[in-house]
N, C-alpha and C positions, 0 to 999 in steps of 0.2 A: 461466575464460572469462566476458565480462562482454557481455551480446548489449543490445543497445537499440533503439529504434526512432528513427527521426530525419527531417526532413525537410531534404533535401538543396537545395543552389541555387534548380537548376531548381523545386524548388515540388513535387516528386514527395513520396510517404511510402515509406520500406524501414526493414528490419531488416538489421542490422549486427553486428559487432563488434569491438570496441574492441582494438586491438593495439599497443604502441608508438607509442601518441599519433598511432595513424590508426585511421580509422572503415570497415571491410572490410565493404563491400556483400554481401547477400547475396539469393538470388534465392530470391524465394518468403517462406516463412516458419520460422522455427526450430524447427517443432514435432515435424520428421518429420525431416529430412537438413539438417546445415548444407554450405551450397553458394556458392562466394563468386560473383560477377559481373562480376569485374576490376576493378571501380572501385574505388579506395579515396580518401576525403575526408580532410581536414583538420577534427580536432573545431572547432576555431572557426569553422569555415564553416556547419556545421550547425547546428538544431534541434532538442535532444533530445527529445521527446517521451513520454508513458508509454510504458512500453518493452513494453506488452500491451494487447489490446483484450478486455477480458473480457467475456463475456457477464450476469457477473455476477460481485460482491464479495461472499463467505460471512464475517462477520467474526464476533472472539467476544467475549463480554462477559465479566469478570469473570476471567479465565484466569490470573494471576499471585496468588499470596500473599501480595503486600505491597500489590496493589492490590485486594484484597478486604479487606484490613485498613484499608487508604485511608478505604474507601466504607462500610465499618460491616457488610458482605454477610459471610455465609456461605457456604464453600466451595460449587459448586454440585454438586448429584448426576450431572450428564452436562452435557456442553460447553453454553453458553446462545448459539447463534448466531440470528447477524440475517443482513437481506440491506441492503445500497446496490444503488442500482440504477448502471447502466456510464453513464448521463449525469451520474453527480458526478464519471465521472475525469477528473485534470489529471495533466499533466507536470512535471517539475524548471522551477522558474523561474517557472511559470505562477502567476495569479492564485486565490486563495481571499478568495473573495464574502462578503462578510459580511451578512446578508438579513437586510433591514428589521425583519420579523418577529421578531429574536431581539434581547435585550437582553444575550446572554453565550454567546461561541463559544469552546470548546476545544480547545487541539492535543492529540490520543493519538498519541505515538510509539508503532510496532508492525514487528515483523517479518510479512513477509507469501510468502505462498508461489504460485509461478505453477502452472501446473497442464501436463502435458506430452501427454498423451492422454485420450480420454474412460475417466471413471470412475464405474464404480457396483458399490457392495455388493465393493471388496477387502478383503482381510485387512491384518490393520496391518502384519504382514511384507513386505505388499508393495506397499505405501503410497509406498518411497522410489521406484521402479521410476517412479511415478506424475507425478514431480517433476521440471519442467524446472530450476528452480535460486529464488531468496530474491531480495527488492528491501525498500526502505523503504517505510513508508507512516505518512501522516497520517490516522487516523479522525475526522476534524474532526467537532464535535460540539455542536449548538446546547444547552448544557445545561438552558437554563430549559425550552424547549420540550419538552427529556424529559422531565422533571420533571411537566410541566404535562397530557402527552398521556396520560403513563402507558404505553406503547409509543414504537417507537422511529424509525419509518421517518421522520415528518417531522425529526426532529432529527438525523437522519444522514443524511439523503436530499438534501439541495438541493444542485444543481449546485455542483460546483469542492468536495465534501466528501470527495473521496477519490481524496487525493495518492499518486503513486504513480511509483517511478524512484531512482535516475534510469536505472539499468539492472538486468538478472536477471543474479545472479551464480552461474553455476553451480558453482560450486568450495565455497561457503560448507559448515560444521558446523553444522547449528543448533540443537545439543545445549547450547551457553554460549558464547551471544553477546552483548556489550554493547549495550546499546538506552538511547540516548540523546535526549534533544531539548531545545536551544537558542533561546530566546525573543530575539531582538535581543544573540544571541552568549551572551547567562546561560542555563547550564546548569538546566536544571525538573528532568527527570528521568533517572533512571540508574537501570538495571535489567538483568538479565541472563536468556536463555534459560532457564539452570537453576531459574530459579523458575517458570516455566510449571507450570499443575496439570494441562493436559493437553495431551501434547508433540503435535509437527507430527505422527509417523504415527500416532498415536490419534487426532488432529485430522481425516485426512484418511480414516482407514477409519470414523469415525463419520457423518461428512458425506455420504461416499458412500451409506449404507444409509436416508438423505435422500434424498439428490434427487446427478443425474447431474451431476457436474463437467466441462467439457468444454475443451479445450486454450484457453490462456490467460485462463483463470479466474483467482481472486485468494483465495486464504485468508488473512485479516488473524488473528494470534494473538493480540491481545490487545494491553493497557497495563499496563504496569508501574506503579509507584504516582509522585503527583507532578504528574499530570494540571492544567491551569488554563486562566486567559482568554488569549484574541487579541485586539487591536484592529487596528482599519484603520493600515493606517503600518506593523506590525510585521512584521519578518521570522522566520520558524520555519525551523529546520531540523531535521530529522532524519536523526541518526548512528549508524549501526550497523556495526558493528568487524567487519571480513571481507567487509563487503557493498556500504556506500559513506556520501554524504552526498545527502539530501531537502531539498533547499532553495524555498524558497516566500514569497510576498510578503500579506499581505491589504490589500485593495482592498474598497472600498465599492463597491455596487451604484449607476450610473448611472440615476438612471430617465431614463426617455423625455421629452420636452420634449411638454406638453399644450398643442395647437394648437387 
C-alpha cells in the first residue's frame, strides 16, 4: 500500500492512497484506521505533496560502510543523529533553495522511515510494531557550511533541505534495498540497505531511549557512499527499489526587490 498526501482540486489537503492509478481519499489520517471517504481522484489532478507532517527529522550520520570509508570517518560507537527541523520539508516536484550563504549544496540519497504511533524507550523487537511504512528522502546538505560550523544544524537546516515522498510505502523490506540518486538522469550513487551499520530497528529502539518519536515523524538512515554538488538548474532524483522515485528541481533563492 502506498498512502500519500495530496492536494486535491478544490485546494483542500488529505491523505490517500494510491490504487490502480486512482488517488482513494481518506478521512482523517493514516496513523490509527485507514478509512476511505468515497472520493477517489485522478493522480494527474492532484498535488502530491510530502506524504507526512513531521514534527521532526531524526537523521543519521555516517550509517553505511562505504560511506564512512567515503569520508575518511571511523565506524561510529552508537548511531551519530542530528535533527532538521519540519520547516525544511518539501514534497516530490517541489523546489530545493539553494541559499546565498552556501558556495556547495549536496544531494544524500537515503531511506527514511515514518513513524506509526508515539514512541519512547521500546525494545528493538519491537521497533517494527512502531513503523507505519519507508519513503525517499533527500538530506540536502550545504557542505561548506558543515565544514565551517563544525556542527551541523545550519547545513542541514535551511528551508526546502529535507525532501521527502513521494509516498510511504508500507509493503517495503528494508533489510536490502537499493538506494539510488540521479544528478540530471547520471546515476552518483548506489548503495544498498545491507550495508547500513545500524539497521532501521536498532535505529528506532536507540532513538527512542532519546527523545519521544511521535506519529509521522521521519527517521532518515543515512547515505551511502557517492555523495556530491547541486547546482540551480539541476534536477536530483531519488531512487529506491520497492519504495519509489524523489524527484526535485533546484531553484535559486529570489531575494526581495529593495524599494
Amino acid at each position: 500500500m502506498n498512502i500519500v498526501r495530496f492536494k486535491a482540486p478544490d485546494g483542500g489537503e488529505h491523505y490517500g492512497i494510491i490504487e490502480a492509478e486512482t488517488v482513494r481519499e481518506l478521512t482523517g489520517t493514516p496513523f490509527k484506521n485507514i478509512e476511505y471517504t468515497g472520493r477517489d481522484f485522478d493522480p494527474q489532478a492532484v498535488q502530491l505533496l510530502a506524504p507526512c507532517q513531521p514534527s521532526k527529522i531524526v537523521c543519521l550520520g555516517v550509517n553505511y560502510h562505504g560511506h564512512a570509508r567515503e569520508m575518511n570517518h571511523k565506524i561510529p560507537d552508537a548511531p551519530l543523529i542530528f535533527l532538521k527541523p519540519s520547516t525544511a520539508v518539501i514534497g516530490p516536484e517541489a523546489d530545493i533553495l539553494y541559499p546565498p550563504m552556501s558556495h556547495r549544496v549536496d544531494y544524500e540519497a537515503e531511506l527514511a522511515v515514518v513513524i506509526k504511533k508515539p514512541v519512547w524507550r521500546v525494545s528493538r523487537e519491537a521497533a517494527r510494531d512502531c513503523i507505519l511504512g519507508y519513503t525517499c528522502f533527500n538530506d540536502v546538505t550545504a557542505r561548506d557550511l558543515q565544514k565551517q560550523d563544525g556542527q551541523w544544524a545550519r547545513a542541514k537546516g535551511f528551508d526546502t533541505f529535507a525532501a521527502v515522498g513521494p509516498w510511504i510505502s508500507t509493503s517495503a523490506d528494508p533489510a536490502a534495498l537499493t538506494v539510488e540518486s540521479y544528478l540530471n538522469g547520471e546515476r552518483k550513487q548506489y548503495g544498498n540497505t545491507a550495508d547500513l551499520i545500524y539497521p532501521v530497528d536498532y535505529l528506532i529502539h536507540f532513538i527512542s531511549h532519546v527523545m519521544t518519536l511521535l506519529p509521522g515523524d521521519v527517521v532518515a538512515t543515512g547515505t551511502p557512499s557517492g555523495i556530491g554538488p547541486m547546482q540551480p538548474g539541476d534536477t536530483i532524483e531519488i531512487k529506491i527499489d520497492g519504495v519509489g522515485t524523489l524527484r526535485n528541481q533546484v531553484a535559486c533563492i529570489e531575494e526581495p526587490e529593495v524599494r
